[in-house]
C-alpha positions in Angstrom: 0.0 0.0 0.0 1.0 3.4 -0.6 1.8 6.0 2.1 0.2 9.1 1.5 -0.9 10.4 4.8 1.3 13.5 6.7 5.0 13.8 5.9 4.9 11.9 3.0 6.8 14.0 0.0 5.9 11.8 -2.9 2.9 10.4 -4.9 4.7 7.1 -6.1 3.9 4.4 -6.2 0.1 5.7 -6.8 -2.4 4.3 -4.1 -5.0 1.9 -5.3 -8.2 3.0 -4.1 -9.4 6.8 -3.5 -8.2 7.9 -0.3 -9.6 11.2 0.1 -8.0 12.2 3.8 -9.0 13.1 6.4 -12.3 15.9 7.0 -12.9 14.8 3.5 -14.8 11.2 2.8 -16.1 12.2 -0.8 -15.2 14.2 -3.6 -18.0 16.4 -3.9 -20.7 17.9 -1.1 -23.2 16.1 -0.5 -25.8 19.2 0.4 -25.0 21.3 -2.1 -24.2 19.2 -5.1 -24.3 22.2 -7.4 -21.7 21.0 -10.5 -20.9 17.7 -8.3 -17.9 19.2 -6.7 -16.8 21.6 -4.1 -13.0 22.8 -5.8 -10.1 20.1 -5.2 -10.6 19.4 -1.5 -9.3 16.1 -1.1 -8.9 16.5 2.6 -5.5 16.3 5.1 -2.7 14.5 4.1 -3.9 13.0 0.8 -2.1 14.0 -2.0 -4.8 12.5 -4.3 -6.0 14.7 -7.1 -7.8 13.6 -10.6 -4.8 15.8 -12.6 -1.7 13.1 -10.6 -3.5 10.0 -12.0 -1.9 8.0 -15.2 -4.6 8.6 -17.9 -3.5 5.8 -20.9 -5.0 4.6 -24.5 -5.3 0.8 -24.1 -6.3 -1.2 -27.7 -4.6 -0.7 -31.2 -4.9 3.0 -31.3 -0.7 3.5 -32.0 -2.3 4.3 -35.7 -5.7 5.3 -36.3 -7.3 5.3 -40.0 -7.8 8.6 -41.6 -11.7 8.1 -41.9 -12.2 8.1 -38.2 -14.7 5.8 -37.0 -12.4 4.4 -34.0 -13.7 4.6 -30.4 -10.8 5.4 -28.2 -11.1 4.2 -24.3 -9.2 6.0 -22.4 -7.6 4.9 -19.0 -7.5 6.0 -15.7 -9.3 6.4 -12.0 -12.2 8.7 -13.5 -13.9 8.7 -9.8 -11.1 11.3 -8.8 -12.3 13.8 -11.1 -14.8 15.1 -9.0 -17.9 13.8 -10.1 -21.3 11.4 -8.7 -19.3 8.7 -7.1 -21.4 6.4 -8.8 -22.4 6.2 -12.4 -21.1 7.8 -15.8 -18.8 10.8 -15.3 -18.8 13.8 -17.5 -19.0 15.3 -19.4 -15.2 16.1 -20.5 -14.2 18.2 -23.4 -11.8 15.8 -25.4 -9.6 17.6 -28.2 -7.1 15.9 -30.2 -4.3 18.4 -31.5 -2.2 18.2 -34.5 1.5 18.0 -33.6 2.6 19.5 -37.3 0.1 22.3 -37.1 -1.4 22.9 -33.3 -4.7 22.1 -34.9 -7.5 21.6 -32.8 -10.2 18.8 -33.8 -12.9 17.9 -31.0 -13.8 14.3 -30.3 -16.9 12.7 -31.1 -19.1 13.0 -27.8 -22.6 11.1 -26.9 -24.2 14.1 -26.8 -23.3 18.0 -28.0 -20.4 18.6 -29.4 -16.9 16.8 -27.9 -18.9 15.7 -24.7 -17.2 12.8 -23.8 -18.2 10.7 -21.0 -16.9 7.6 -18.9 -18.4 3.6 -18.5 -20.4 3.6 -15.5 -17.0 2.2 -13.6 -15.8 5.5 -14.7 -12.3 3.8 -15.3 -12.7 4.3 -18.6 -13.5 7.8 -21.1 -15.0 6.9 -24.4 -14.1 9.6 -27.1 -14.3 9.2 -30.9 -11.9 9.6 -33.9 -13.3 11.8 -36.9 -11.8 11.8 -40.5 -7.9 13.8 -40.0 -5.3 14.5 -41.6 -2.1 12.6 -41.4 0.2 12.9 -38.9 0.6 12.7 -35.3 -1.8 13.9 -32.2 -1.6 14.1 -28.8 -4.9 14.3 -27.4 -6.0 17.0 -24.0 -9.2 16.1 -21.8 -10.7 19.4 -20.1 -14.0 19.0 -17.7 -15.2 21.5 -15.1 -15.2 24.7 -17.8 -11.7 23.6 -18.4 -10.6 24.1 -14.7 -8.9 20.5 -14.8 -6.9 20.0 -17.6 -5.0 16.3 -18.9 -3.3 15.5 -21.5 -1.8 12.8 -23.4 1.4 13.7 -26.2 2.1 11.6 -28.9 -0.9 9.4 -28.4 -1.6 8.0 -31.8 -0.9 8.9 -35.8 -3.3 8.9 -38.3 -2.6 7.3 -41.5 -3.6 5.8 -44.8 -6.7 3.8 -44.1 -6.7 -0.2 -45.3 -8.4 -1.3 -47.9 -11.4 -3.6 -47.2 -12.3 -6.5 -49.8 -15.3 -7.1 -47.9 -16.9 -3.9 -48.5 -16.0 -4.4 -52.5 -17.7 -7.8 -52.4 -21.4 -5.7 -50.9 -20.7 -2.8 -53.3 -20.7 -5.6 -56.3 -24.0 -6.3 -56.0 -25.3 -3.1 -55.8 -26.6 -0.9 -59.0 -23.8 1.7 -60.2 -25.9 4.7 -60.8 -26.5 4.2 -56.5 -22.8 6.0 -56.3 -21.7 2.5 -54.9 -18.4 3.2 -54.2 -15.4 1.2 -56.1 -15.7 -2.4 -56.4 -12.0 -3.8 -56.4 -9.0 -2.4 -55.1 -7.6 -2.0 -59.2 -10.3 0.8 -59.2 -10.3 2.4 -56.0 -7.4 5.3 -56.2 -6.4 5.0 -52.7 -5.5 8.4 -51.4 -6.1 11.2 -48.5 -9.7 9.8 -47.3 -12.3 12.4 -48.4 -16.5 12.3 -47.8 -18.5 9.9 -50.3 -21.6 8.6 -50.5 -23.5 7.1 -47.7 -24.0 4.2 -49.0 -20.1 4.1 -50.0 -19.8 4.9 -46.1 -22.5 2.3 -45.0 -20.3 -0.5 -47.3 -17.5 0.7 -45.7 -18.4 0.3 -42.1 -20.3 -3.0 -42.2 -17.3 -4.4 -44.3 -14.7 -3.0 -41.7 -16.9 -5.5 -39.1 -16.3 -8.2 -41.4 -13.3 -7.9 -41.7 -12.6 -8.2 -38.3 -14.5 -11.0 -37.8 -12.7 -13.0 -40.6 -9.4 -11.4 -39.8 -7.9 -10.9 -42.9 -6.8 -7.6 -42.9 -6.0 -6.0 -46.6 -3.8 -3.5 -48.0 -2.1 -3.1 -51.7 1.7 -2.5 -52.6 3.0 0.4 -53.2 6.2 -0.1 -54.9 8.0 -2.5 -56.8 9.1 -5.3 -54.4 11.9 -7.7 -56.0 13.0 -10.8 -54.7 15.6 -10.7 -52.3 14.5 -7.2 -51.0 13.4 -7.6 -47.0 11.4 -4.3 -46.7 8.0 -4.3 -48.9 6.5 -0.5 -49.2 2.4 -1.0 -48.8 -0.2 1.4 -48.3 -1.2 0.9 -44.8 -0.6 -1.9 -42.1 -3.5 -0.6 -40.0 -4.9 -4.2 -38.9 -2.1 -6.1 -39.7 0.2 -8.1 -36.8 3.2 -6.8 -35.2 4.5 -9.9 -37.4 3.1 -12.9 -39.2 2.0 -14.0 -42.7 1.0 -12.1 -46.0 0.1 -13.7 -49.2 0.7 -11.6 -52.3 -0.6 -13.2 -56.2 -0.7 -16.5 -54.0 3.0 -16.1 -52.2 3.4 -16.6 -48.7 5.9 -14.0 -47.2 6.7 -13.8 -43.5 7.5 -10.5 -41.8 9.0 -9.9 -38.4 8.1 -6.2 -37.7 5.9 -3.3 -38.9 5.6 0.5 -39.5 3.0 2.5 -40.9 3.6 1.9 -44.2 6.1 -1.0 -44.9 6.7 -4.6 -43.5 9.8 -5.5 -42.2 11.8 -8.7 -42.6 10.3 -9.9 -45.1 11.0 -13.5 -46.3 9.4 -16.3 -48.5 11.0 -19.5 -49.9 9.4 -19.1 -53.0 10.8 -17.5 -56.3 9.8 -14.7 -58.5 11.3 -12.0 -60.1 9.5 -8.8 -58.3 5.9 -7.9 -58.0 4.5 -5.3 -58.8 2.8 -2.0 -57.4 -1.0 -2.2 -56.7 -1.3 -5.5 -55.7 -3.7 -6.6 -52.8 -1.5 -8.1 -49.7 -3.8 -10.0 -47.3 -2.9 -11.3 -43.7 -3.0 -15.0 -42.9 -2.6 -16.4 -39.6 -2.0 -20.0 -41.3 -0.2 -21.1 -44.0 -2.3 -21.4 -47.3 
């Protein structure tokens, strides 16, 4: 257990429940209640305040699509922040800031705007992604009129979104003129995401589930890859393993590491002379 009572000059290692001292057995007062808190009175000798606590991303959220769509949970001992004790906490003001420009973009709340709110554990504060632009974000959560401030740098990058053969398969059996979307990945220029139809979103999103479910993640190549080479250039590894096995015109290639846009280590025991750019890669997590 951690000491934290009189004397005690630190705050690590963090205690595990909310100790709010002594004089002070809740967060908030009780008779007045007006906006669930009372300043940051956490009583005598308890060091405990919502801004000390580690606040985390836990999931896949190192790179995030650029079409948004991505829920991210983020971690931490909510209860401290000075809310009901009991129940969903918020709302908080979640912003995620460009690191190239200082950009501010607001989450995706439940309600207005970027109000963001917790699980009814309140160990965890759901916020969604919209569509960005590339680069890196770190990501600041304000609650209280901005009077308590968090923030997380460097959280996540947003890059080239994956293709999805699943929503191509839906989009293939529905009439052109509907502005579909593209049906293969040979006629799908794959650039900077940008707003389509709905029902080219709609495809999108129920093929994205899919995909998950079948886990076969899919991207295309970007550049020539000869044999020999260990680094293949794709479009996006969004999805795909730290490491594992792609399949490329019926190869097998293993990898041993990724980055946003290439696989590392690559290796096959098969011959070819070098494949080309624009090629579909798929994932497989057994040999084919």
């Amino acid at each position: 257990m951690a000491e934290t009572g009189f004397g005690s000059p630190s705050f690590s290692p963090a205690p595990t429940y909310a100790d709010w001292g002594f004089g002070s057995a809740t967060p908030f007062d009780l008779d007045t209640l007006e906006e669930n808190i009372v300043g940051r009175d956490t009583g005598f000798g308890s060091p405990y305040a919502a801004v000390q606590q580690a606040v985390f991303l836990t999931g896949e959220f190192d790179i995030i699509p650029d079409d948004g769509g991505v829920i991210l949970e983020i971690n931490s001992d909510w209860s401290t922040a000075g809310f009901l004790p009991i129940g969903l906490a918020g709302p908080f003001e979640v912003n995620y800031i460009s690191a190239s420009t200082g950009e501010q973009y607001p989450a995706i709340g439940l309600e207005v705007a970027n109000n963001c709110y917790t699980n009814y554990t309140q160990t965890k504060l759901y916020a969604g992604v919209p569509p960005l632009p590339h680069g890196s974000y770190s990501v600041r959560i304000e609650w209280f009129n901005g009077t308590r401030t968090v923030s997380i740098d460097n959280a996540f990058t947003v890059a080239l979104r994956p293709r999805c053969e699943q929503a191509y398969g839906l989009r293939r059996h529905i009439p052109s003129w509907l502005a579909r979307g593209a049906v293969s990945a040979r006629n799908e220029p794959h650039t900077a995401w940008e707003q389509g139809s709905n029902i080219e979103a709609l495809t999108k999103s129920i093929g994205d589930l899919l995909q998950v479910f079948y886990g076969r993640p899919s991207t295309c190549t970007a550049e020539v890859f000869t044999f020999g080479d260990t680094s293949l250039s794709v479009e996006s590894t969004i999805g795909f393993a730290d490491s594992g096995k792609l399949v490329i015109e019926n190869i097998e290639f293993s990898y041993t590491s990724k980055t946003v846009s290439t696989f590392e280590g690559v290796s096959t025991t098969r011959q070819f002379t070098e494949i080309m750019s624009g090629l579909e890669v798929y994932y497989v997590d057994t040999p084919v």
